[in-house]
C-alpha positions, 0 to 999 in steps of 0.5 A, spaced: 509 933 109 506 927 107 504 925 114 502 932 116 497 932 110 494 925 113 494 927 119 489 933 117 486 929 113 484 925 120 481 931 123 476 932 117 474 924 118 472 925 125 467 930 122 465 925 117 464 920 122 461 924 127 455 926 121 454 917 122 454 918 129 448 924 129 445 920 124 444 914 128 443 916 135 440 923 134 436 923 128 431 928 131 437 933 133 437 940 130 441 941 125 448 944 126 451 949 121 458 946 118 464 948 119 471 947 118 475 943 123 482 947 125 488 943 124 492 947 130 496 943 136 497 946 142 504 949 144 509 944 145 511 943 153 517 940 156 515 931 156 519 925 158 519 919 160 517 918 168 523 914 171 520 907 172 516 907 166 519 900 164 525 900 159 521 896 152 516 902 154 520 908 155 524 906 148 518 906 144 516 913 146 523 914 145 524 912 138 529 916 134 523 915 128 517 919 132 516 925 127 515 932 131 508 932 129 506 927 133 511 928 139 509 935 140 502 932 143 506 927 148 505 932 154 498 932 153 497 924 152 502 921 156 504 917 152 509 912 157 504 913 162 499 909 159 502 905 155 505 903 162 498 903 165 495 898 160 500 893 161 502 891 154 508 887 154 512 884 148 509 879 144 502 880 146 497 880 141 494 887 141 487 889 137 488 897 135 481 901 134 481 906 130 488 907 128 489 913 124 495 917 124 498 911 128 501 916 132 499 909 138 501 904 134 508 906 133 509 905 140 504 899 140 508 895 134 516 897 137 513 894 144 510 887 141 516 886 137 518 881 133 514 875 137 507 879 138 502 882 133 498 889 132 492 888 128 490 895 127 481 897 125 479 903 121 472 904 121 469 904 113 470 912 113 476 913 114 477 909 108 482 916 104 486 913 110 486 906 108 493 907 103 497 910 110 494 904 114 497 899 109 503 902 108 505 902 116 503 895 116 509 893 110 513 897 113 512 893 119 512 886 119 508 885 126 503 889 124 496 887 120 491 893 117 483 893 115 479 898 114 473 896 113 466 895 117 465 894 124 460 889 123 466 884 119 470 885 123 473 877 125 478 879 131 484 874 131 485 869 137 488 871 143 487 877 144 491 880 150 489 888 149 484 892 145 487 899 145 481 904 144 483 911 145 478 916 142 474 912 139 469 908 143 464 914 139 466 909 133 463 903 136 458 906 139 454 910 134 456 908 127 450 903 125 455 898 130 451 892 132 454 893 139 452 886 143 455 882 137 461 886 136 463 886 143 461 879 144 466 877 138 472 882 141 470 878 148 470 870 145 477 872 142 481 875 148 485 871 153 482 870 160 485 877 163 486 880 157 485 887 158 481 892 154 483 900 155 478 905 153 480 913 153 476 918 152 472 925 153 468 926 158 462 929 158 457 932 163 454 927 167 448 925 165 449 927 158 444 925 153 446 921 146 444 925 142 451 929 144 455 924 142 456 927 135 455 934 137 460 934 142 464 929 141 464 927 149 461 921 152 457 920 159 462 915 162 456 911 165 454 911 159 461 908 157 461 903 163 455 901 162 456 899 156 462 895 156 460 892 163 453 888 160 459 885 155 461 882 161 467 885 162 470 888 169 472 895 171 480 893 174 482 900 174 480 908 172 485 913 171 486 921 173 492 921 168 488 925 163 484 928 167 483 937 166 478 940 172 478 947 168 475 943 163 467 945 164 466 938 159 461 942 155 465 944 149 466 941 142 471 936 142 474 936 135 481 939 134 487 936 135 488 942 141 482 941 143 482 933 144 489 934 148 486 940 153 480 935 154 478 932 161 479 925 158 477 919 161 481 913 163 478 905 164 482 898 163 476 894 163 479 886 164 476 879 161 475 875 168 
């Protein structure tokens, strides 16, 4: 119950993080009556973990311990399959943007092992949060938790993946300064590191004052930004792709982030 009640929790500050977001980028955008987000996730579908999916892999998304609440969304988020396509492999050093909830860093923690290291990054809004982040992070060994402002972060060296799933919108709209930011996360990571950006694609061409309406991001706008860093892009990914989605609707349920077209890039530190 717990769990549940901090997962719900997790929705909410997605608002919350959205009004920063509508703030910064879009000061002039007219203002949009409040409501309250829906809590719900789609009906459970059959899930299992592809035939070649690589064996540390596959046990994490396996894990006796993953409670029903965050496996009933497996279907929807492929968890193996991107796991597998952003190279993790035991004993990397991963970065974790925007962990709460930490329906990823279970896996990402159970697949570095006792010889890598995960460092988990919340946002300052994510603060009523910070007592589950801390939590995981005694309860496993690997692990490292922050919340704090984005600006202060001090990345660890040897960086080998950053993981970024829905939460790009964080770094780029919440009063972030994004060269620094990038310029730090860029300095720490190894030659060839990889960092893996997954989230909700908007129509092409959408302005930034969408960002916190809609909660979907322009995938140039998305390239763009992480390329002038002086990263490259290695690979996209349809995993995640859903063409009945018009890319027009708000993106603020759970539901609603697990049936949206989504976006997947691997960038590389070359």
């Amino acid at each position: 119950m717990l769990k549940l009640t901090a997962n719900r929790l997790a929705a909410t500050l997605v608002l919350s993080g959205l009004a920063s977001i509508t703030a910064s980028v879009a000061a002039d955008a007219p203002q949009q009556p409040a409501e309250q987000p829906k809590i719900d996730a789609p009906p459970p579908k059959p899930y299992s973990v592809p035939s070649k999916t690589k064996d540390y892999i596959k046990k994490a998304v396996e894990l006796p311990s993953r409670p029903a609440y965050a496996t009933i969304h497996d279907a929807y988020r492929k968890p193996a399959e991107l796991l597998q396509f952003s190279n993790i492999r035991p004993g990397h050093t991963v970065v974790e943007l925007s962990s709460y909830g930490n329906y990823w860093s279970v896996m990402l923690s159970e697949i570095v092992g006792p010889k890598g290291q995960l460092h988990m990054y919340d946002p300052l809004f994510a603060a009523p949060l910070a007592d589950e982040g801390q939590a995981f992070a005694a309860a496993h060994p690997n692990t490292k938790f922050q919340n704090l402002d984005f600006n202060n972060i001090e990345f660890p060296k040897g960086i080998d993946l950053v993981w970024c799933y829905a939460c790009f919108h964080e770094v780029l709209g919440t009063g972030v300064n994004i060269d620094p930011f990038f310029a730090k996360m860029y300095k720490a990571m190894k030659p060839g590191a990889r960092f893996l950006v997954v989230f909700y694609t908007a129509r092409d061409g959408m302005e930034n004052r969408d960002v916190g309406t809609l909660h979907r991001i322009d995938v140039a706008t998305v390239r763009g930004t992480i390329q002038a860093a002086g990263f490259q892009l290695q690979e996209d990914n349809r995993l995640l792709q859903n063409t009945q989605d018009d890319r027009k609707s708000q993106v603020f349920t759970e539901a609603e982030g697990d049936l949206a077209d989504r976006m997947i890039y691997r960038f590389v530190k070359p």
